[in-house]
N, C-alpha and C positions, 0 to 999 in steps of 0.2 A: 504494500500500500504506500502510496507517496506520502510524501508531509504536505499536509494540506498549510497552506500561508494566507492570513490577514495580511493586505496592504494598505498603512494609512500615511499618504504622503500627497501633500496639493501640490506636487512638480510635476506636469502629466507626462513631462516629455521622458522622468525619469521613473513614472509607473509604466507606462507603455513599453519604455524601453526593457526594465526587468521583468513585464510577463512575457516580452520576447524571446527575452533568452531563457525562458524554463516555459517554452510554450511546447515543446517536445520532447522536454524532462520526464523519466518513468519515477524519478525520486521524488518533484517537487512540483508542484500545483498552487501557483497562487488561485485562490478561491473566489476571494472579494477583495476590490478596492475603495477606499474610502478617501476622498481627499478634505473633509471636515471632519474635527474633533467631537462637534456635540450629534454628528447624524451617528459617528463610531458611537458613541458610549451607548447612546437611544437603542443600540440592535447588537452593544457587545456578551449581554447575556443571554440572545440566542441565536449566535453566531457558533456552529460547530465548525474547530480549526483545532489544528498544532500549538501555532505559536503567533504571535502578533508581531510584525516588523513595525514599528511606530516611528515617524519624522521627528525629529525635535521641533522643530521649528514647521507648526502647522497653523492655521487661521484658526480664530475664533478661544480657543485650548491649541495651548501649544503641547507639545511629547511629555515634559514635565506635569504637567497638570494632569494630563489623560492618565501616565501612568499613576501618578498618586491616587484619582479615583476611581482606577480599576483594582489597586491592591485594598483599598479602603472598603470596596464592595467585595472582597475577598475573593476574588476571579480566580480560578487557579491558571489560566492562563497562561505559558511565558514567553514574555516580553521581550523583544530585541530592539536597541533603541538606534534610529539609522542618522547619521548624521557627516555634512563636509567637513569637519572639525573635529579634532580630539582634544579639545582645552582638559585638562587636569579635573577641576571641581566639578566641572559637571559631568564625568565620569565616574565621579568620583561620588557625586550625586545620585545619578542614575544607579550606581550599584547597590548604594545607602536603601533606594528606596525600595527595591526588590527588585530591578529588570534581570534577568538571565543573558542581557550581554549587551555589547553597545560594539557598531561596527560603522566602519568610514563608508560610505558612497561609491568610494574608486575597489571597491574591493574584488578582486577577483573570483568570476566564479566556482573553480574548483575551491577557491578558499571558502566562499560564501557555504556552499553546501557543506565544508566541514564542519563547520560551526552551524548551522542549521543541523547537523547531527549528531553532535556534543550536548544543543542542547536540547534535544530528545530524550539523550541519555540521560539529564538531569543534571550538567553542567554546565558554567558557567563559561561565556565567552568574552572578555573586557582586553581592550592593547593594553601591553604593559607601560605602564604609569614611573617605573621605578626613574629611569634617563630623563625624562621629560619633565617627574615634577622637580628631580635634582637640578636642573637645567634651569628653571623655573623660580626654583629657591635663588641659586645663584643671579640668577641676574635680579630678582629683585633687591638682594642686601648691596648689589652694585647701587642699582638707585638711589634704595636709601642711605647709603654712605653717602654717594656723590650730588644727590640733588633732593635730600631730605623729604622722601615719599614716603609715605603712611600705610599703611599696613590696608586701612583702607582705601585708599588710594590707587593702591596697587590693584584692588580686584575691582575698580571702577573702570582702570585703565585696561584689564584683560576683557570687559563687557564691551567697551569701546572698539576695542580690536574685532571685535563681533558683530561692528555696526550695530550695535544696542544703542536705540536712544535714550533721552533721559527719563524718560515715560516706563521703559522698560527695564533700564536700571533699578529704575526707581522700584518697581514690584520685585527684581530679584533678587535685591538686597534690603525690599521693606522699608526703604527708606522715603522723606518726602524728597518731592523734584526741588524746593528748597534747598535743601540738602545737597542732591546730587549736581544741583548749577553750581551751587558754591565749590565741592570739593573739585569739579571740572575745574573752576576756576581757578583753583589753586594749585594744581596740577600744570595748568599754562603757562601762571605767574609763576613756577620754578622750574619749569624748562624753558620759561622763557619766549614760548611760542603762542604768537597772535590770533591764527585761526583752527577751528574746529580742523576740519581738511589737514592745514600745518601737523597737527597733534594726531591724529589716524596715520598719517604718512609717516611719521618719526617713531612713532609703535612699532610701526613697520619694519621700517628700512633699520632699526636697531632692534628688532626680533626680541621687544619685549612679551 
């Protein structure tokens, strides 16, 4: 029997594409596609599937949310959370909250199905965190040695790197937009840099 797959991601080009390439899979069936968070939850308890491949980044609920209120409704479910980015905390997140794996986009498909088969077996599939968040450590005590950055600061500037705005900042770290213009603000006035754009660019190109 194949592993029947949940897909909830609003990039059609990259749902289309993925039931392309398991459209003549004897292993793997995607079932249904969802590309909204609140039509998934309305029909997630009776939806018969394997596992749920969930976007991070969806309209209306984003992957975070969905998965929190599918383990909240105790779904037994498991989750694989699909994402262009491997930022640290929120893998680090997603494991916290119960997902069975979290996996990049560009991933290949003989890799894809491994881990779609691990986590049948009841394992778990996450990139290793160990280089990345060491990596991560380090260049933030650079910062903050060299240009007196805040602990907080730091994870405003990793949401930014994200294109998170301050609206969505603001809910990921519960903070008010108050808040989160100021500490932008102060992040500018010590690197020094005058525009929005200026400050995304220099994240960048110094691979904060």
């Amino acid at each position: 029997m194949p592993i029947h797959i949940i897909l909830a991601d609003d990039h059609r080009l990259f749902t289309e594409g993925l039931s392309a390439l398991f459209e003549n899979d004897t292993d793997v069936q995607i079932s249904e596609v969802y590309s909204h968070g609140r039509e998934l939850l309305q029909k997630i308890g009776m939806i018969q599937a394997d596992i749920l491949l969930l976007d991070i980044k969806m309209p209306e609920l984003n992957g975070i949310q969905i998965l929190k209120e599918i383990k909240k409704r105790d779904i037994s479910l498991p989750v694989i959370m699909l994402s262009t980015y491997s930022d640290v905390s929120t893998v680090i997140e997603c494991k916290n909250l119960g997902a069975s794996g979290y996996m990049l986009k560009n991933t290949g498909k003989a890799e894809f199905k491994t881990a779609l088969m691990q986590v049948m077996h009841g394992k778990t599939v996450f990139p290793s965190l160990e280089n990345s968040h060491q990596t991560q450590l380090d260049t933030f005590h650079y910062a903050k040695e060299n240009f007196k950055i805040t602990k907080r600061e730091w994870e405003i500037i990793q949401l930014i790197k994200l294109k998170y705005t301050n609206q969505k900042i603001s809910e990921k770290l519960s903070l008010s937009i108050y808040t989160v213009e100021t500490h932008r603000k102060n992040i500018m006035q010590k690197l020094n840099i005058k525009t929005p754009i200026n400050l995304f660019h220099f994240i960048h190109e110094n691979e904060w």
